[in-house]
C-alpha positions as CSV (number, residue, x, y, z in Angstrom):
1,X,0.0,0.0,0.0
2,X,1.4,3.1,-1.2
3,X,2.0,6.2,1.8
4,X,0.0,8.7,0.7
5,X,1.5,11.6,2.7
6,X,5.5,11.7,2.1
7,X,7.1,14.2,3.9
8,X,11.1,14.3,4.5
9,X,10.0,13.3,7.7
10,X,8.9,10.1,6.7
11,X,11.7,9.2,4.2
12,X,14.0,9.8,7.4
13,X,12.0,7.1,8.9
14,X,12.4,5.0,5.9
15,X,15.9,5.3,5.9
16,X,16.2,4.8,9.8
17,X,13.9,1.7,9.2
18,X,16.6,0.0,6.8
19,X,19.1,1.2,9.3
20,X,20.6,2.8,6.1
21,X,23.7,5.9,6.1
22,X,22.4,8.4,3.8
23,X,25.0,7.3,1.2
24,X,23.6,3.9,1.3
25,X,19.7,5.3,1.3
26,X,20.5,7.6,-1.6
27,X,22.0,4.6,-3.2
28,X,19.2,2.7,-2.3
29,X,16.1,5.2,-3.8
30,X,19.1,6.3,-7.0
31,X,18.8,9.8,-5.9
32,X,21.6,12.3,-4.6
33,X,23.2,12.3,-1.1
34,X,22.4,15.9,-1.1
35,X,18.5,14.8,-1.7
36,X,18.8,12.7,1.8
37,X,20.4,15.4,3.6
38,X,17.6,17.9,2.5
39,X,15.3,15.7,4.1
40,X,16.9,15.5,7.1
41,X,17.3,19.7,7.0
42,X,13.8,19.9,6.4
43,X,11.3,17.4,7.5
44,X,7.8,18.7,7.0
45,X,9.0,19.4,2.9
46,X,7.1,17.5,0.3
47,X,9.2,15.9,-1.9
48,X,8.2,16.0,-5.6
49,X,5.6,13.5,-7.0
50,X,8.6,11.6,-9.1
51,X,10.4,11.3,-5.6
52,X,7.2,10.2,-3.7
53,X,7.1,7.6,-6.2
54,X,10.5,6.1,-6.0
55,X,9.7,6.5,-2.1
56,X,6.6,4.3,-2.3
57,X,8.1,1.1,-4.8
58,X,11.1,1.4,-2.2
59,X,8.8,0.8,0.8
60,X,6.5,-1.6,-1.2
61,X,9.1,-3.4,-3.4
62,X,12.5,-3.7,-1.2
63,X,11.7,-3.3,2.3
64,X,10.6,-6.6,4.4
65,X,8.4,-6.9,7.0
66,X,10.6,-6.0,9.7
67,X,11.4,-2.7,8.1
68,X,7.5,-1.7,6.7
69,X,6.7,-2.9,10.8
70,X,9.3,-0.3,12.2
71,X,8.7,2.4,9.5
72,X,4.8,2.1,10.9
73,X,6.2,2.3,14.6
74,X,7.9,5.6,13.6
75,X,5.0,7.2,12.2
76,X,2.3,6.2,14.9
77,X,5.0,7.1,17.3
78,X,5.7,10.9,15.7
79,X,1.3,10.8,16.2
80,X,0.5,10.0,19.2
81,X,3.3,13.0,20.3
82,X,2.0,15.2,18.1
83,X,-1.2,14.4,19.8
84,X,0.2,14.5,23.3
85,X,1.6,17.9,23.2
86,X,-1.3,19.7,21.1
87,X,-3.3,21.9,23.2
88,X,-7.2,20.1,23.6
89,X,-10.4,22.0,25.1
90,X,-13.9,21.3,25.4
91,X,-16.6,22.9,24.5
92,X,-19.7,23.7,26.1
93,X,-22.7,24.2,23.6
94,X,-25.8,25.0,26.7
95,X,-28.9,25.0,25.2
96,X,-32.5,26.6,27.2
97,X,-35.6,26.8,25.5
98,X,-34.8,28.9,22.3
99,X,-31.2,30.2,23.9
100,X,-27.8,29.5,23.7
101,X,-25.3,30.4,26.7
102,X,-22.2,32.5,25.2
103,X,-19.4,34.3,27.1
104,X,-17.8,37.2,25.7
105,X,-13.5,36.8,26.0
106,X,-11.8,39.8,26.5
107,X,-7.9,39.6,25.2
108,X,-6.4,43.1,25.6
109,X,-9.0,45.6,23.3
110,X,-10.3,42.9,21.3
111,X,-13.6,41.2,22.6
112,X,-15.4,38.1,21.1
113,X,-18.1,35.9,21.9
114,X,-17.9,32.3,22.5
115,X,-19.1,29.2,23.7
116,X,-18.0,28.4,27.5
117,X,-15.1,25.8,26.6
118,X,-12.0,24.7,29.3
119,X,-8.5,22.8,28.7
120,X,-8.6,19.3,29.0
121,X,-5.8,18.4,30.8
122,X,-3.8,14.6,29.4
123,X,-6.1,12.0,30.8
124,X,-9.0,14.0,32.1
125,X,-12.6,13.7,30.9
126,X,-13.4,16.3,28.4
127,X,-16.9,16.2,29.1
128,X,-16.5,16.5,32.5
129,X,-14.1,19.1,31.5
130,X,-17.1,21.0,29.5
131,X,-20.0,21.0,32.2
132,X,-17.2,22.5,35.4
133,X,-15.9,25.2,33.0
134,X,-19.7,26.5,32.4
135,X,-20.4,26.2,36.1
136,X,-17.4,28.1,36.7
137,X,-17.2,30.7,33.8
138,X,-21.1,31.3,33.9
139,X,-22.9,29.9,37.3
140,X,-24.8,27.4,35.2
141,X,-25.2,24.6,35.6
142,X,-25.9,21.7,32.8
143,X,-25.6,17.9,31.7
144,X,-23.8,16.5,28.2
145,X,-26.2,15.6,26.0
146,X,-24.7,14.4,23.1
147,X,-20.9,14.5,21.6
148,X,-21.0,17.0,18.8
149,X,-17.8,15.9,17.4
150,X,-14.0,16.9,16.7
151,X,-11.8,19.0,15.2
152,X,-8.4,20.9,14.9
153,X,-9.8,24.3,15.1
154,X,-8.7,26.4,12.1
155,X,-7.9,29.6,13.6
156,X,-6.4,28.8,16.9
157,X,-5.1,24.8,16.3
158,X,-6.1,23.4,19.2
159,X,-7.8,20.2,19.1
160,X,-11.8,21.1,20.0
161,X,-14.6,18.3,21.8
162,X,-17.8,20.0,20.9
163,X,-20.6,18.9,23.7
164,X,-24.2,20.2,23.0
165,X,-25.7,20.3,27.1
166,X,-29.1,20.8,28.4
167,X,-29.3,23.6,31.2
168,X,-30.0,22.6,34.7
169,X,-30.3,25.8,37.1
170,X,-28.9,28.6,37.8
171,X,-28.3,32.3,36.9
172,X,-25.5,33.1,34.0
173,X,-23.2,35.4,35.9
174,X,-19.6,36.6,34.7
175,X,-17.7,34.2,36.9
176,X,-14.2,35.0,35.3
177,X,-14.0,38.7,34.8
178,X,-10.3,38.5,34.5
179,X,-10.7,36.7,31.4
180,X,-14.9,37.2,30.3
181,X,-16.4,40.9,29.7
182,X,-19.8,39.5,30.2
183,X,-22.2,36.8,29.5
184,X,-25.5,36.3,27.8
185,X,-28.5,33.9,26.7
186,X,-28.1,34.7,22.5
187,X,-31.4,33.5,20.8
188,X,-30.3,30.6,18.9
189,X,-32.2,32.4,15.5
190,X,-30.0,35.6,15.8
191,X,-26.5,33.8,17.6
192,X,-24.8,35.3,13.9
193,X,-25.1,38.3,15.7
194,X,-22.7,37.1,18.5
195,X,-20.5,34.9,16.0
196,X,-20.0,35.0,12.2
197,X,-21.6,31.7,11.0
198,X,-18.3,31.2,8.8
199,X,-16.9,29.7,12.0
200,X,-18.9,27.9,13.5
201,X,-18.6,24.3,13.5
202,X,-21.4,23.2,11.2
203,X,-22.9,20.5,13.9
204,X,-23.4,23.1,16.1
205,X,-25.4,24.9,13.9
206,X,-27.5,22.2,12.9
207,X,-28.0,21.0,16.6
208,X,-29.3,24.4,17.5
209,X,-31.5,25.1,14.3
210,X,-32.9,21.7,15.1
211,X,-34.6,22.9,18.2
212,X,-36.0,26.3,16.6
C-alpha cells in the first residue's frame, strides 16, 4: 500500500527503518546524497511527485516486514506526540428553550463571543471538562447531552470536543471577569449576531437550528 503523505520526515524514517547511512539510502532510492540530507534539514517538505514515487516502490518493493513494521512504529509514534503535546479543550454548547449560553472573552482591546469551553488536561474527561468550565465561567449549571464531534480548530489549532448540554439551574453570571467581559442567553435564530456563521462548527449549527 502506497504512503499517501510523504514528507522528508517520513523518508527519514524510511531510511532509519533500513538502518541505512544516507550514502547507502541515496544509493538505495538512486537519488543524490544531497536529496537525503535535504530531508533530514527539512522534515515537513514535500518531496516531488517523481520522488514520492520512488519512495513508495522502495517501501512496497524492497523493504521486508521488519522494516514496513518499524517504519509504521515511527510514524504512529511521531502521532501519538504530536497528539500528546497539542493543546485540547472542550466545548460547552448549553442549550435553554430557544437560547444559547455564550461568554464574551476579553484579550487586551479585542472582545469576542464564545461558547464556554475549558483545557482538557492529558487523561481528564473532556466532558467532565465542558460541564465545570460552564459552572465556573457562567454559574450554570448543565448535563452532556450528546458529543458533537472533533476537530483541529482552524484559527487557533487546538484540538476542539464539541458537547451540546441541556441547562440545569442557575443564573449566568460573569464568573471569570479577569478573562470574560460579560455573559448572555443569545437567541439561537440571531446567535450570527454574537459569531460570524463562517466559524462555526457546522454540527453546532444544525444541533441548534434543530430545536427552533
Amino acid at each position: 500500500m502506497d504512503v499517501t503523505q510523504w514528507t522528508g520526515r517520513h523518508a527519514c524514517w524510511l531510511q532509519d527503518a533500513f538502518e541505512d547511512t544516507q550514502e547507502e539510502f541515496a544509493a538505495r532510492l538512486g537519488v543524490s546524497v544531497r536529496t537525503v540530507a535535504a530531508w533530514h534539514q527539512a522534515p515537513d517538505m514535500v518531496p516531488k511527485l517523481e520522488t514520492r514515487r520512488i519512495l513508495n516502490a522502495a517501501y512496497n518493493g524492497k523493504a521486508g516486514d521488519a522494516v514496513r513494521r518499524l517504519f509504521i512504529h515511527y510514524v504512529r509514534a511521531h502521532a501519538q506526540q504530536m497528539q500528546a503535546q497539542a493543546l485540547r479543550v472542550a466545548i460547552a454548547v448549553v442549550r435553554r428553550d430557544g437560547d444559547v449560553l455564550l461568554v464574551c472573552r476579553q484579550d487586551g482591546d479585542d472582545m469576542t463571543w464564545q461558547f464556554p469551553a475549558g483545557i482538557v488536561k492529558p487523561g481528564g474527561s473532556a466532558p467532565k471538562v465542558a460541564v465545570r468550565e460552564t459552572l465556573d465561567e457562567t454559574g450554570v449549571h448543565c448535563m452532556v447531552r450528546k458529543h458533537l464531534g472533533e476537530r483541529l480548530h482552524p484559527m487557533t489549532r487546538a484540538y476542539c470536543d464539541y458537547f451540546i448540554c441541556d441547562y440545569v439551574r442557575g443564573e449566568a453570571v460573569n464568573g471569570d471577569a479577569s478573562e470574560n467581559a460579560d455573559v448572555a442567553w443569545a437567541p439561537i435564530g440571531e446567535l450570527s449576531r454574537y459569531i460570524p456563521r463562517d466559524r462555526i462548527y457546522p454540527p453546532i449549527l444544525e444541533a441548534l437550528e434543530a430545536t427552533v
